[in-house]
C-alpha positions, 0 to 999 in steps of 0.5 A: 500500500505504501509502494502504490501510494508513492507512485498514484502521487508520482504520476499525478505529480508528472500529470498536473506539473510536468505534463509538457516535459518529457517522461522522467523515470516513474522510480526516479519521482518516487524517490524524489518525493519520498521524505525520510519520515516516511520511513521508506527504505529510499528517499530523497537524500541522494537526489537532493545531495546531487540535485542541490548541484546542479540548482546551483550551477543552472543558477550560476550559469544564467546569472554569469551570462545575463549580467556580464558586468557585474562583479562577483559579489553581485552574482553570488548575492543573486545567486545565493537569493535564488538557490536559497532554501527560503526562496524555494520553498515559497515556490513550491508551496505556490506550485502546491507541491506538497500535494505529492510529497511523500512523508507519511508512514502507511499502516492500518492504523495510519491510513492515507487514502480516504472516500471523504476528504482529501488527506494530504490538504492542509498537512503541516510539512517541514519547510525544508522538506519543500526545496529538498524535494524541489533540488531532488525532483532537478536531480531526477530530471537530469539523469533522465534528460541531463541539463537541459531538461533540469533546468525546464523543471527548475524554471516552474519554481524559479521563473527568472532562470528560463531565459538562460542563455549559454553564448559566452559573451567573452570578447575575443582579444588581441594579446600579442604582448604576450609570447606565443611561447608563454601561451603555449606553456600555459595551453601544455600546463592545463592540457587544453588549447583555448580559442580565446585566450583572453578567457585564460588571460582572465582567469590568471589576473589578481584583481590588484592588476591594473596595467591592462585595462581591456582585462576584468580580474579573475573573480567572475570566471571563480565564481563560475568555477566554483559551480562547475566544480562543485557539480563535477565532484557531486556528480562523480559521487552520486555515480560512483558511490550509489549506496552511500549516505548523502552525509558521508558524501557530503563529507567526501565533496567538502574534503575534495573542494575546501579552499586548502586542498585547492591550493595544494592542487594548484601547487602540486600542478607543474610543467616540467621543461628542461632547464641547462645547469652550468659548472660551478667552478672554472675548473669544469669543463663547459662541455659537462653542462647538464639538464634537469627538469625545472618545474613550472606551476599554475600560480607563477603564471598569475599577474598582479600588481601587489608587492607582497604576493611575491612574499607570500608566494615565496614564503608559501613555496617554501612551506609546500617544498617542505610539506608536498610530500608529506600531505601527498603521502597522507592522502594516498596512505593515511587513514585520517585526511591531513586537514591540519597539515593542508592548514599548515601550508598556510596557502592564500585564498588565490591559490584555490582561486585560480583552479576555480577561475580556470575551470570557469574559463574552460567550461566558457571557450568549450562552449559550456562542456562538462566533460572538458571540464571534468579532463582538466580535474584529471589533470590536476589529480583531483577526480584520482584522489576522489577514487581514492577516497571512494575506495578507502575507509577514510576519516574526513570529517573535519575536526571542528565538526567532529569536536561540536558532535562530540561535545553534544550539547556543550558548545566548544569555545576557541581561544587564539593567540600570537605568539611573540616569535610569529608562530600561533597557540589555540585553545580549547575551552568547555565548561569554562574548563581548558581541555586543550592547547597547542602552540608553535604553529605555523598558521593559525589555521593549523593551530586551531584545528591541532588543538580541535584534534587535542580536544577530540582525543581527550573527549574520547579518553574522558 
């Protein structure tokens, strides 16, 4: 009786909201419309995890191109307005969704069907419950009819996104000032020949450049990266792991796109070339020069025009020198991810920036393909770790998170001080009690999660 209620609500939702779309899967629907509460073996979880990635990148699409001058901020003002939970569940309940929303539990003492009234009028659902389903119901329509057919169903709850166009309107620039040798790096460096290569001059300019004024800064095609990589990754989860939970692959994508990963992922993505090594003394014959590979990486090719990027560049170089092996290792081998070291490395936001506003540069001159996009995550090695982290019994969850679980009801409290030798000490407080401390960190970052891990350990031991 249960199974026959979900699918009677299925078709009469495809009948009275989706009858000018193309048929998406009967199972599919059902699955979408079907809350946890029902306490059915399948619900909407893992449709709305993946589905909540595709509302955002539809979104972010749209805004990118229908308001070409605007800078970041304001796209992802709008963007976060339209995607917010808030604003889908108003478009729900005027679309009377919660006419086929599943969430009930059917036994003969709880029945659903009656000859006297209609039993699903006037039912007081979680709010939350409407754009879960809404981003589930996308989710159901993509793997059925791909983008094109998600953004149809998007477009009966969000209007303002059915004008969506995909023509990039990217001018096509003359850059000669730059050698056809330093785009051809570039081009070899991503694995990716770009026709407008203004879109990758773009997307490597530090928004403190100033002495081309024909060029925008990255920060626009970041925040379209930042869509397209948050859609990749989520789609290679919800493929690849179908029985896992929508919170443990929500934990998989933060550890995958969190700003410090990025950044070592920038760091770790180089060119090798050769490069000529002269003796060192006169006494050497000139005839003994040898060649060794010299790397070239994403960052050096950022242009700006702030003295104290070339400071932290190279202090940041130095950290990754002495750490890259090391976090790469603890990715590959360690049960634990290496959330503390990556905060060690201590990289600037316009490390990750750079792999975003790349990935939005390619996902533009490719004329809005996914699978161009998806290469280049190969490239950097981020879709191998992915595969990784599917196949292994890894410990993602980030230690902040673990500490505010653990602690129940206990709210944790952080202290953070600097120490007069530059390094940093953090502090954990519960109960006006200190539970731990650490201290001769490099980064701030990396203190506060070391002493989260502290508290963690001593919470377990308690």
């Amino acid at each position: 009786m249960q199974l026959l209620h979900q699918y009677l609500m299925a078709y009469d939702l495809r009948i009275k909201i989706f009858n000018e779309f193309p048929t998406i899967d009967s199972t599919l629907l059902v699955e979408a419309i079907t809350t946890p509460a029902s306490h059915w073996p399948t619900n909407y979880q893992q449709l709305e995890f993946f589905g909540d990635s595709i509302l955002k990148l539809v979104v972010a699409t749209h805004v990118f191109y229908k308001y070409p001058l605007w800078h970041e901020g304001y796209l992802s003002k709008f963007k976060d307005l339209l995607v917010s939970n808030e604003r889908l569940t108003r478009s729900a309940v005027r679309a009377h969704l919660e006419r086929f929303i599943c969430a009930d539990f059917v036994t003969w003492k709880h029945p659903i069907f009656s000859p006297i009234m209609d039993q699903t009028r006037n039912r007081r659902l979680p709010r939350k419950a409407f754009a879960d389903v809404v981003e589930a119901l996308t989710a159901a329509a993509y793997e059925c009819g791909g983008i094109s057919l998600s953004q149809q169903v998007l477009g009966i709850f969000i209007p303002e996104i059915t004008d969506i166009s995909s023509a990039s309107q990217s001018t096509q620039m003359d850059y000669d000032a730059f050698s056809a040798h330093l785009n051809q790096k570039i081009d070899l460096l991503l694995a990716f020949k770009f026709k407008n290569r203004a879109l990758i001059w773009e997307a490597l300019t530090h928004p403190s450049w100033r002495r081309d004024s024909s060029t925008a800064s990255y920060q626009r095609l970041e925040f379209l990266g930042d869509a397209v990589l948050d859609f990749l990754v989520s789609k290679n989860l919800y493929k690849r792991c179908p029985k896992l939970s929508e919170g443990r692959m929500s934990e998989m994508r933060a550890a995958l796109v969190n700003a410090d990963f990025l950044a070592f992922l920038c760091m770790e993505l180089t060119l090798l070339e050769p490069c000529c090594h002269s003796p060192t003394s006169r006494s050497e014959d000139l005839s003994e020069q040898t060649t060794q590979p010299k790397g070239i990486s994403l960052w050096t090719f950022m242009r700006h025009d702030a003295p104290d990027i070339i400071k932290i560049q190279a202090s940041c170089n130095t950290r990754y020198q002495l750490l890259g092996d090391k976090i790469k290792r603890n990715l590959v081998n360690h049960v634990s991810y290496p959330w503390a070291m990556l905060a060690q490395l201590g990289p600037s936001k316009f490390y990750s920036d750079l792999v975003e506003s790349t990935i939005g540069a390619i996902f533009v001159d490719s004329g809005d393909c996914l699978d161009t996009c998806e290469h280049f995550l190969e490239r950097i090695g981020l879709l191998d770790y992915l595969e990784r982290f599917v196949g292994q019994e890894k410990h993602l969850e980030h230690p902040i998170s673990k500490l505010h679980r653990i602690s129940g009801t206990q709210t944790p409290d952080f202290k953070f001080q600097e120490m007069d030798n530059g390094l940093h000490r953090a502090s954990v407080w519960l109960r006006s009690e200190r539970i731990a401390s650490v201290e001769n960190c490099s980064t701030k970052s990396q203190a506060i999660l070391m002493a989260a891990d502290a508290a963690i350990i001593f919470l377990s031991n308690a």
